[in-house]
KOLFITOR-742136 format. One line per field, with one value per residue (C-alpha): residue in one letter; x, y, z; chain; residue number from 1. Coordinates in nm, 3 decimals. Each point is the difference from the previous one (the first is absolute). Example, Ala and Ser with C-alpha at 12.3 -4.5 7.8 and 13.67 -1.06 7.14 Angstrom:
residu	[A,S]
u	[1.230,0.137]
v	[-0.450,0.344]
w	[0.780,-0.066]
chaine	[A,A]
num	[1,2]
***
This chain:
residu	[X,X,X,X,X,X,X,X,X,X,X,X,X,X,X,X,X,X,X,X,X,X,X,X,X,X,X,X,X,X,X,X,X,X,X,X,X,X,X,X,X,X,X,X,X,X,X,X,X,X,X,X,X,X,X,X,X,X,X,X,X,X,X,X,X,X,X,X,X,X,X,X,X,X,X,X,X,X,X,X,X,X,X,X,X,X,X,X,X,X,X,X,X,X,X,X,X,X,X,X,X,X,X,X,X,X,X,X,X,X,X,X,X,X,X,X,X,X,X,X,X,X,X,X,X,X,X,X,X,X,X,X,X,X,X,X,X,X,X,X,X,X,X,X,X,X,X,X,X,X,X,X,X,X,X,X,X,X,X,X,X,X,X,X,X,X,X,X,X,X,X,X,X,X,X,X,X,X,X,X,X,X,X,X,X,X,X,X,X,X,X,X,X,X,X,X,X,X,X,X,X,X,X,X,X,X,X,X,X,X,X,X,X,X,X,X,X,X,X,X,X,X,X,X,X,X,X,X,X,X,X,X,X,X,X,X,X,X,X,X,X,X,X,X,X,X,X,X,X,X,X,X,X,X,X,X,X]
u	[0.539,0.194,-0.186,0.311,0.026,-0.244,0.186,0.330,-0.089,-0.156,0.265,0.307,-0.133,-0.165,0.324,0.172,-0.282,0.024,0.425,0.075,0.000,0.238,0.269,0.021,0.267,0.118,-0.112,0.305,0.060,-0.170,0.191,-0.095,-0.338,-0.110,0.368,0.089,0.149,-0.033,-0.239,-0.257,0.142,-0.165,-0.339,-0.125,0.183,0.333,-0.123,0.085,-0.297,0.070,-0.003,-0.360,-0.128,0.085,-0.151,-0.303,-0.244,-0.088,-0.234,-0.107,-0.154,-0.072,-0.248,-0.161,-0.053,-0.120,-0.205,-0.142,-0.036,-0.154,-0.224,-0.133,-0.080,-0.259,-0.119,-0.078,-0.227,-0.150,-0.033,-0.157,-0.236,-0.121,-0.087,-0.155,-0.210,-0.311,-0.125,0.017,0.039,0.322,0.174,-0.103,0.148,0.313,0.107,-0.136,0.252,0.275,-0.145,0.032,0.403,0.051,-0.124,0.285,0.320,0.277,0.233,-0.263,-0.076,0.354,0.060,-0.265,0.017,0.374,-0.138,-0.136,0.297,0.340,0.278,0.161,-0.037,-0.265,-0.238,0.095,-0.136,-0.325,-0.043,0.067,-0.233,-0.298,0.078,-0.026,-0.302,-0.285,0.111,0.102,-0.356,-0.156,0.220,-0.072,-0.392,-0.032,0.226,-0.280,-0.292,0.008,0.040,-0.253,-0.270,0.104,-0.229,0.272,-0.053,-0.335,0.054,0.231,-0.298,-0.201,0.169,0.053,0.375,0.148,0.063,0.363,-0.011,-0.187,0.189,0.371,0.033,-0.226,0.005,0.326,0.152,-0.193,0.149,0.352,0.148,-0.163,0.168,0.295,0.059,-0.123,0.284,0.252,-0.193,-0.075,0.370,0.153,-0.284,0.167,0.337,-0.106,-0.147,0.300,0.184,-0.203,-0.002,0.372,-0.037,-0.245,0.218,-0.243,0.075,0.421,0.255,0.132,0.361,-0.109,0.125,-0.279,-0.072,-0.274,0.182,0.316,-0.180,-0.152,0.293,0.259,-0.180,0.159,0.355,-0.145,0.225,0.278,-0.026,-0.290,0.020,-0.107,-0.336,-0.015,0.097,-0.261,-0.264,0.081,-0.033,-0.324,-0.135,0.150,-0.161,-0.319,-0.043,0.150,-0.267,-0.264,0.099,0.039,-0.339,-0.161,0.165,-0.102,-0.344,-0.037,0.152,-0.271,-0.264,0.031,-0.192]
v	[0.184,-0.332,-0.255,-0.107,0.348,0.001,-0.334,0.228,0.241,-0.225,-0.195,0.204,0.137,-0.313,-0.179,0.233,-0.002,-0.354,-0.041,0.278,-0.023,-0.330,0.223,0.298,-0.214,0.162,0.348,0.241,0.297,0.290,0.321,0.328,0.102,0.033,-0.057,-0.039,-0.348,-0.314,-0.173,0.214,0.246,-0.052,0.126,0.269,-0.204,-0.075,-0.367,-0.153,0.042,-0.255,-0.243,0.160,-0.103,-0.317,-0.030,0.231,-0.165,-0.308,0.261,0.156,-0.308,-0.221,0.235,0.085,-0.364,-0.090,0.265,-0.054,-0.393,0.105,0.243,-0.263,-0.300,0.188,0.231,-0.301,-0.200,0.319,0.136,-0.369,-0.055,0.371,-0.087,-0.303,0.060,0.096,0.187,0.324,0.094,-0.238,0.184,0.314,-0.129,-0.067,0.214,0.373,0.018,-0.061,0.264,0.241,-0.116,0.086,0.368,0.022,0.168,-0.322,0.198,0.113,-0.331,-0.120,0.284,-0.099,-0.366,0.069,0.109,-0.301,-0.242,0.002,0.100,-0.292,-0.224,-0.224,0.378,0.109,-0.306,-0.047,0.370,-0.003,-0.284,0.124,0.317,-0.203,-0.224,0.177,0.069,-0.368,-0.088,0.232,-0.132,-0.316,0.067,0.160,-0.249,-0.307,0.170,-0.032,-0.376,0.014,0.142,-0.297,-0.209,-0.292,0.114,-0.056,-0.331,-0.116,0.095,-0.203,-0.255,-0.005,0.098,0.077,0.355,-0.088,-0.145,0.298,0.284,-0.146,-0.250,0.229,0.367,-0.038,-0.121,0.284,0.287,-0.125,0.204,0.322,-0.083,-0.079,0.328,0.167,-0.201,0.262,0.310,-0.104,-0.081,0.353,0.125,-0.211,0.129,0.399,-0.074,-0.141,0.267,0.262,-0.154,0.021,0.353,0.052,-0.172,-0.283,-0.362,0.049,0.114,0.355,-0.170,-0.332,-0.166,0.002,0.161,0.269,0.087,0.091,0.223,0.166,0.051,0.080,0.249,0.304,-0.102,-0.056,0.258,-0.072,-0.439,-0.081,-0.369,-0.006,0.087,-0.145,-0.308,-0.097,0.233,-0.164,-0.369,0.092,0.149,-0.272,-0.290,0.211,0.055,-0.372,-0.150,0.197,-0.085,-0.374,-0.081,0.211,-0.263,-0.296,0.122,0.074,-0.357,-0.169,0.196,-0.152,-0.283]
w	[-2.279,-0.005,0.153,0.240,0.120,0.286,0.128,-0.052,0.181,0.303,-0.011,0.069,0.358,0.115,-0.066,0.215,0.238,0.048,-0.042,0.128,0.379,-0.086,-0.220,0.211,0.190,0.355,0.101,-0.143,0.285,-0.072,-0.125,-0.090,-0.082,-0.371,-0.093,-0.413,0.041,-0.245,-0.062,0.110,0.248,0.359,0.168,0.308,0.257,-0.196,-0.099,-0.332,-0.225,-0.224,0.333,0.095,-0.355,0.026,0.371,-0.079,-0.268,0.230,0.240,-0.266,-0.195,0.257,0.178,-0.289,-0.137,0.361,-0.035,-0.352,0.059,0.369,-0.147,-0.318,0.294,0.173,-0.291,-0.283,0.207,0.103,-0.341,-0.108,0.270,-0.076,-0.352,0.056,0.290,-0.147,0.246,0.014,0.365,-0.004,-0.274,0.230,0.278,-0.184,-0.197,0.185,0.285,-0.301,-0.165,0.303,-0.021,-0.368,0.097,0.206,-0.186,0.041,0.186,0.229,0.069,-0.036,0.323,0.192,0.038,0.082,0.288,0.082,-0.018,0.148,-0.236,-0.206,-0.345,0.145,0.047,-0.356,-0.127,0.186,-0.115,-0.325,-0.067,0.204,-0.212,-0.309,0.114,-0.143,-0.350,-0.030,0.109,-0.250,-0.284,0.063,0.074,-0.312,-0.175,0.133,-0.051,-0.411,0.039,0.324,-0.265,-0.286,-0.219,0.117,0.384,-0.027,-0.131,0.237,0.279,-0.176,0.020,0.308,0.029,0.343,0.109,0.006,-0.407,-0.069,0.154,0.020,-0.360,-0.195,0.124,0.148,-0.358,-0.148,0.211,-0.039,-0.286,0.171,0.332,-0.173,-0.162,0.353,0.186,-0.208,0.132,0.349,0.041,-0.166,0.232,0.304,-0.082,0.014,0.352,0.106,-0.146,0.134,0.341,0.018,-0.081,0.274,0.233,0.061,0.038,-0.066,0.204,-0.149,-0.075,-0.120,-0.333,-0.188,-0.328,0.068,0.278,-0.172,-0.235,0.286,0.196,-0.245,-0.150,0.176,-0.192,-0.299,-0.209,0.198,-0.077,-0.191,-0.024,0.354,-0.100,-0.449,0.094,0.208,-0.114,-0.396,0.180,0.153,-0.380,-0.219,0.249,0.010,-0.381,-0.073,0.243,-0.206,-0.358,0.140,0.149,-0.282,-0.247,0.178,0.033,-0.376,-0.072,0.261,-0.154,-0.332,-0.148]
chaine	[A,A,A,A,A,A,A,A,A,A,A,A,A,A,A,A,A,A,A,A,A,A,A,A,A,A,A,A,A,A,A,A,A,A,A,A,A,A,A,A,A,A,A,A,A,A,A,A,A,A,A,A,A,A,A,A,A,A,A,A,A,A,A,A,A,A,A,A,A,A,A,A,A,A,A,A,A,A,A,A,A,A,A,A,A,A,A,A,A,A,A,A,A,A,A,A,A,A,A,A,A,A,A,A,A,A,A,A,A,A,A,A,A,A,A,A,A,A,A,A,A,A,A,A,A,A,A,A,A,A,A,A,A,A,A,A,A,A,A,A,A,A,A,A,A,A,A,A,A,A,A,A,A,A,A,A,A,A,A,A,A,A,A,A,A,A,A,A,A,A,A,A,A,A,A,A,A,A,A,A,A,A,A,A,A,A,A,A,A,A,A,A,A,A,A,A,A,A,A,A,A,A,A,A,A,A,A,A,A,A,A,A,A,A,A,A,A,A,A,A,A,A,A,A,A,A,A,A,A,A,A,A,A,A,A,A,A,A,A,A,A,A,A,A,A,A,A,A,A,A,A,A,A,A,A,A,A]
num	[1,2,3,4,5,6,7,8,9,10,11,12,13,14,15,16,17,18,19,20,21,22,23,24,25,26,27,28,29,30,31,32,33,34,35,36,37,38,39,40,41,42,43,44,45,46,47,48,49,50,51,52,53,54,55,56,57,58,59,60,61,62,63,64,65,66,67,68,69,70,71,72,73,74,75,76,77,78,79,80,81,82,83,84,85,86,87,88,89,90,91,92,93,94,95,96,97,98,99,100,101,102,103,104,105,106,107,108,109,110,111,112,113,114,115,116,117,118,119,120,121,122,123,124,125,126,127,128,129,130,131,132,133,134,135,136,137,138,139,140,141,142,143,144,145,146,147,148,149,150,151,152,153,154,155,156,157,158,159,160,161,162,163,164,165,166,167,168,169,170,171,172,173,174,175,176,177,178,179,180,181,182,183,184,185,186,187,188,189,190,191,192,193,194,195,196,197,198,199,200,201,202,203,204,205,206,207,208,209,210,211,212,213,214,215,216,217,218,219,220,221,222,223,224,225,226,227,228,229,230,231,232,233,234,235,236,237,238,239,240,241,242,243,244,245,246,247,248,249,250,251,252,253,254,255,256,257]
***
């Protein structure tokens, strides 16, 4: 594949993630329901869907980023001070009740802590990063551990090296390229949640303008104005398999000598 086409891809529906809400220009009065009109015919509620594209992506990729970036700030240090602890009670401690997490089917969990929290964007976050938690931790855990176990580790204890020199310039710098390339699938991973919560009804209002939510909602016309549900469901595909390709890239380019 063409080495610009993840950045293609990504680029199109962040764009209009990001522009979007600025374009869309005054609300236009809604009309019939899943009416054939240009550009892109209009949605469950008679809304103009090219007017809910533009207004929808910013939801959709700003909770999952939070998420993602949420999700990376707790679980790194975690994952680090696991793999350098050298005791084995510690790394016990730390990483069994994640364990007991990642037995938990996603949208189980994704269900249940909705529970917990009142509906909104701020919820879906805080969710979809505590869902995310333990398999950063792990990645990263695993990802320190090789350089933990090092001929140039051992050195650096001998030395005399700080635990900060030790496990942020050297393991740190080690794990980079393989948190790099997992940035790409905890993201896409981030985005499904946040799809899937929309169709679950958690965290959104049914009739908001967001992306996952117009897929879910406008499915029922869907042979009657299909746009209402490809444009937004293609968005949410090209930014998830552009985000992929992308941090796959930059991880194979870190990784070299």
């Amino acid at each position: 594949m063409h080495r610009g086409a993840g950045v293609s891809l990504m680029a199109v529906p962040l764009l209009i993630a990001l522009l979007g809400p600025w374009l869309a220009g005054a609300p236009e009065p809604r009309g019939v329901s899943f009416a054939a009109v240009p550009p892109l015919g209009t949605d469950f509620v008679g809304r103009d869907v090219w007017e809910q594209v533009l207004l929808g992506g910013r939801s959709v990729v700003s909770v999952a980023v939070l998420a993602t970036l949420m999700a990376y700030a707790a679980g790194v240090p975690l994952g680090l001070a696991a793999a350098l602890a050298g005791r084995r009670w510690l790394d016990e401690v730390l990483m069994r009740p994640l364990d007991l997490l990642l037995a938990v089917p996603s949208l189980l969990l994704l269900v249940m802590l909705a529970a917990l929290f009142s509906p909104g964007p701020v919820a879906l976050v805080l969710i979809v990063a505590l869902i995310g938690l333990p398999e950063v931790v792990r990645i990263s855990r695993a990802a320190a551990l090789e350089a933990a176990g090092g001929t140039a580790m051992q050195a650096l204890r001998l030395q005399g090296e700080t635990w900060w020199r030790r496990a942020v310039g050297y393991a740190g710098r080690s794990m980079l390229s393989t948190l790099v390339a997992d940035v790409g699938v905890r993201l896409v991973g981030a985005l499904y949640l946040v799809a899937s919560a929309s169709f679950l009804g958690v965290g959104l209002a049914p009739d908001a303008s967001d992306w996952a939510v117009m897929v879910d909602r406008n499915r029922t016309g869907m042979f009657l104005q299909p746009w209402a549900v490809l444009a937004p469901a293609l968005l949410i595909v090209a930014l998830s398999v552009g985000l992929n390709l992308t941090f796959d890239r930059a991880a194979g380019k870190g990784g070299r000598p």
